[in-house]
N, C-alpha and C positions, 0 to 999 in steps of 0.2 A: 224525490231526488235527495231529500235533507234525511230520508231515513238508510239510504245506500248510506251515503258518507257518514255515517252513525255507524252502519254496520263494519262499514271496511275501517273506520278507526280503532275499533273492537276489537276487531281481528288479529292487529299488528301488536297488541303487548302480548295476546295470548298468545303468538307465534313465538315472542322474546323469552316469554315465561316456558314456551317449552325447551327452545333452546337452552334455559338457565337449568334445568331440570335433567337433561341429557346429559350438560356438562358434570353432575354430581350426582352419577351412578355410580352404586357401591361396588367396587373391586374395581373401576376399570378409573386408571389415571389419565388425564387429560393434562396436556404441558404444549409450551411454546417454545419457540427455538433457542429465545433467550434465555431461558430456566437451563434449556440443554447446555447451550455456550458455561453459561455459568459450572453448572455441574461438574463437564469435564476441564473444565480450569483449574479445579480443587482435586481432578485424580489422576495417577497415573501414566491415563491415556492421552493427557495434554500432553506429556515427552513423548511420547508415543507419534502424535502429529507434529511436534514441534521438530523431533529428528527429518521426518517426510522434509516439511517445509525449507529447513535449514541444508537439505542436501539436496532440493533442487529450485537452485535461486535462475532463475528466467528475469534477464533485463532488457528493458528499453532503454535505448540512450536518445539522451538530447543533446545531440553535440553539435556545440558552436563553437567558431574558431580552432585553434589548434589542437584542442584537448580531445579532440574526436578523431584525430589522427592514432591518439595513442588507444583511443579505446578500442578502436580497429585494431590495432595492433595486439592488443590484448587478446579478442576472438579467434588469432589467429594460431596455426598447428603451434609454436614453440612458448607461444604461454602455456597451452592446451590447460582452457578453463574449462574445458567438459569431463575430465577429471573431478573434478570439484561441485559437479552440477551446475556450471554457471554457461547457461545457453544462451546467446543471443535470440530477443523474437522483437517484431516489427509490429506486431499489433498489439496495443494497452490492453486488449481482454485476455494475450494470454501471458502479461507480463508480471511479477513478480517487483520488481525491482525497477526503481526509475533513476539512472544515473541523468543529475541534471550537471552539466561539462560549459565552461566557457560562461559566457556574457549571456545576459537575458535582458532581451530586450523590451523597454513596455509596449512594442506593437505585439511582441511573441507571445507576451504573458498568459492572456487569456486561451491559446492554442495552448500553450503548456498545462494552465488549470482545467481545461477538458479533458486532458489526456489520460490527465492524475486521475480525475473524476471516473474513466470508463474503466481503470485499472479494476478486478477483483479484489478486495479485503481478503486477506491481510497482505499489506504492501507496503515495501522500505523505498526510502528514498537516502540515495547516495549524492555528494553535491561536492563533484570533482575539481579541482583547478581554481587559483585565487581569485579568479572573474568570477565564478559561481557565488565563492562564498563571501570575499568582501569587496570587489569590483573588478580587483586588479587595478591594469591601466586606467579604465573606464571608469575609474571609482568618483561619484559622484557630476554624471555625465548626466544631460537635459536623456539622455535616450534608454539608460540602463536600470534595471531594476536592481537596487540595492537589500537586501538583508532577506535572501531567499530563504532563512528559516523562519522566519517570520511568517511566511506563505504557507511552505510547504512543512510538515515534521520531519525532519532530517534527521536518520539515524545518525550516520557516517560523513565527516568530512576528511578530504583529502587533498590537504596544500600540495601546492607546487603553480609549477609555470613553465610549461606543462608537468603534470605530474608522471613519474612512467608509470610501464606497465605493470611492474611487479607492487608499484604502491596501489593498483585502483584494485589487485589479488587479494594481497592485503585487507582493504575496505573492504570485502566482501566476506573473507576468513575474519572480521570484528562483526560484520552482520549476523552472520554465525555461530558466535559467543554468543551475542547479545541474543539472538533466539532460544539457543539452550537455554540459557541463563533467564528467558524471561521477563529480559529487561530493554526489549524492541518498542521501540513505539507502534509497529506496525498490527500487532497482531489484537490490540485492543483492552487486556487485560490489566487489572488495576496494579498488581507488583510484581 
């Protein structure tokens, strides 16, 4: 019995050592996604996907209280945000963009940081309406969540009370910029 487990511990570095040995075959490169990411970050081809990205922004909204009135409003034929690539979807896997709208509450909170959580990388967060971003009415209430960039990375804010519709366009045409340009927090890259 004590000579098996002699044997099977044996085993296991020579099986690492050949794995190590595969890895550092002459001519053929071996890399991880991250070497990739990194790569195309320094060429070209990052505009290349950053245009993709930037021209088709897919949001989820959380809308509470009023400001979801207007975001509606927004999706609708006479903004026509699909022009723009800006689609409304109902599911965080196939969202892009998470417009957080109105008051958050701390029962909601944790529903909201699942949400973010199932989103795909790379994802912007929008944070519509004076509730969102320093309380509004609500400002420093036993129930509302205060300083949602704190939480979340928020590219884009956008005051108002309620804000319209052509200001949350707007936020989305600065999300935009901010991806050409490089300088999203969403997509992960250091400048």
């Amino acid at each position: 019995m004590a000579e098996e487990l002699k044997e099977k511990s044996y085993e296991q570095p020579a099986v690492e050592e050949q794995v190590a040995e595969e890895e550092n075959i002459p001519g053929v490169v071996t890399t991880t996604s991250q070497e990739i990411n990194k790569f195309l970050q320094k060429t070209k081809a990052q505009d290349f996907i950053n245009w993709g990205r930037k021209n088709s922004l897919w949001f989820m909204a959380q809308a509470m209280g009023c400001c979801g009135v207007e975001i509606i409003v927004t999706g609708m034929s006479p903004m026509d945000t699909d022009r723009f690539g800006i689609i409304p979807r109902n599911s965080p896997r196939q969202a892009d963009v998470m417009i957080i709208s109105g008051y958050v509450t701390k029962k909601y909170l944790p529903a909201l940081k699942k949400l973010y959580d199932q989103m795909p990388s790379p994802k912007w967060v929008i944070c519509m309406g004076d509730c969102s971003i320093s309380g509004g009415p609500f400002y420093e209430s036993y129930s509302t969540v205060q300083n949602i960039d704190e939480i979340f990375p928020v590219d884009v804010f956008i005051p108002g009370c309620p804000p319209r519709p052509e200001a949350l366009i707007q936020g989305f045409l600065e999300i935009q910029k901010k991806i050409e340009a490089r300088e999203d927090k969403g997509s992960g890259y250091d400048g």
